[in-house]
N, C-alpha and C positions, 0 to 999 in steps of 0.2 A: 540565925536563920528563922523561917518561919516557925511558928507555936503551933503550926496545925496536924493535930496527930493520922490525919488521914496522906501518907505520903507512898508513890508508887515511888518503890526504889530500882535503880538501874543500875546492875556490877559494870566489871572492867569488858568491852567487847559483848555488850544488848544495850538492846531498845525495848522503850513500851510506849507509851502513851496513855495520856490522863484530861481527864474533863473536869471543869470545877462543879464544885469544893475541892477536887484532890489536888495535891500540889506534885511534883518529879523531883527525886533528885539522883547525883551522883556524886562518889566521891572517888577520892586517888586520881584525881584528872595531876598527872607531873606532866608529861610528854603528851599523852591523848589528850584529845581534844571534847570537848560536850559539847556537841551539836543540839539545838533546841529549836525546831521547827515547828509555827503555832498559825492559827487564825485567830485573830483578836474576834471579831464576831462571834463566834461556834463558840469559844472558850474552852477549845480546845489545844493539847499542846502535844508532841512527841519530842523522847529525847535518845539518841544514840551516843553511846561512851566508844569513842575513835581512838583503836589502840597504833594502828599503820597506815599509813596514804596509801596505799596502791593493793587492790586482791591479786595484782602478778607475784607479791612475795608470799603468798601465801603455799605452803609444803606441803599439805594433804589433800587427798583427792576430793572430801568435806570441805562445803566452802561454809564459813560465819560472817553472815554479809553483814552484822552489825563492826564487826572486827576491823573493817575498811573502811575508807572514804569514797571511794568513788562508789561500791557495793550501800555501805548503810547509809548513806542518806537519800539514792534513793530507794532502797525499801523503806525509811521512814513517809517517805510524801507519800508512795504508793499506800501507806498503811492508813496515814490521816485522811490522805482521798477517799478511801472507801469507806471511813465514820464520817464523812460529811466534810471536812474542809475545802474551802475554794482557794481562799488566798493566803496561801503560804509565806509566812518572814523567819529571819532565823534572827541566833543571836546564837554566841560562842564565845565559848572560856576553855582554856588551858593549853598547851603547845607549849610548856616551859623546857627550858633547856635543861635538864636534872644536873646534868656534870658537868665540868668541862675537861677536852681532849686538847691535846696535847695536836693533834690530828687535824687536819680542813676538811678529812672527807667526808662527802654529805654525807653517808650511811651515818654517820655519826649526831647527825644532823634531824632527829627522829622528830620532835617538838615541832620546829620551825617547818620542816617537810610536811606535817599531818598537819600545820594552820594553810600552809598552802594549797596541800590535796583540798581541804573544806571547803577553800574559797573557789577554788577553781571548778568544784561540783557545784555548791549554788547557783556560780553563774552559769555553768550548761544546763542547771534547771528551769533559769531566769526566778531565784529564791534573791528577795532584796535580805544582806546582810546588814542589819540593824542595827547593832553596838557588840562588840567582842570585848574579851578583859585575855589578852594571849600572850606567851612569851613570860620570859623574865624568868627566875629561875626555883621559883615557890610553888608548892603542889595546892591545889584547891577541890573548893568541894562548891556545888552548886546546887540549887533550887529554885524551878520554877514553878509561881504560879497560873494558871492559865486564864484564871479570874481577872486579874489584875496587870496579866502582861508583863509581870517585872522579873527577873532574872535576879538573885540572889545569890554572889559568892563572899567565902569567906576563902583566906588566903595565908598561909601560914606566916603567923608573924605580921599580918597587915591589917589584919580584924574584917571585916564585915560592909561590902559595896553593895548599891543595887545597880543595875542598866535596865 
């Protein structure tokens, strides 16, 4: 990953955003998804850790709009809109399938459902999606820099990609 000790970190279910020098990262993406929404110009970046596609499963009267897809991304654009971004692109990692069942039913289906919830909200945002690293069944860990636009995941067992 990068060497730069200035990194805004994002757990399972938040968002933040980061301006350069600082880079983003998250880790424990198995089945969520890392959403990273940026303006290459502004050099600015947000990233949401997507634990479920849809805030209809959600159980409590509280809602975690980072916690969903269709809820967190867009409070992330809504977030980078209001520090200055105009032109929003994303890029996304993780949607792996952790196990396997025995089972077809989607529920089961947690990974591939929350790459689809993502793509399906970009495109009602008209967010052009950029390059993804999704699927397959290794957990990762990502960082972006906002400097440089590049996406940095490492992947269990696979070492070290950029997009």
């Amino acid at each position: 990953m990068l060497t730069n000790n200035q990194v805004v970190k994002v757990g399972i279910a938040q968002m933040d955003v980061a301006k350069e020098p600082l880079t983003i990262r998250t880790s424990g993406l198995g089945s969520c998804v890392g959403v990273v929404l940026y303006d290459e110009s502004k050099k600015i970046a947000g990233l949401v850790h997507v634990m479920l596609p849809d805030s209809a499963l959600n159980r409590t009267t509280q809602i975690n709009e980072a916690k969903f897809a269709d809820t967190g991304i867009v409070a992330m654009a809504d977030m980078l809109k209001r520090q200055g971004a105009l032109r929003l692109k994303a890029k996304i990692a993780g949607g792996a399938q952790m196990f396997q069942f025995s089972s077809d039913k989607d529920s089961m289906r947690i990974g591939p459902r929350n790459v689809e919830a993502v793509k399906t909200q970009l495109r009602k945002l008209a967010i052009q999606l950029v390059a993804e690293d999704t699927g397959g069944n290794s957990g990762r860990t990502i960082e972006f820099d906002p400097a440089t636009s590049i996406l940095h995941i490492r992947t269990v067992n696979q070492g070290v990609k950029q997009l």
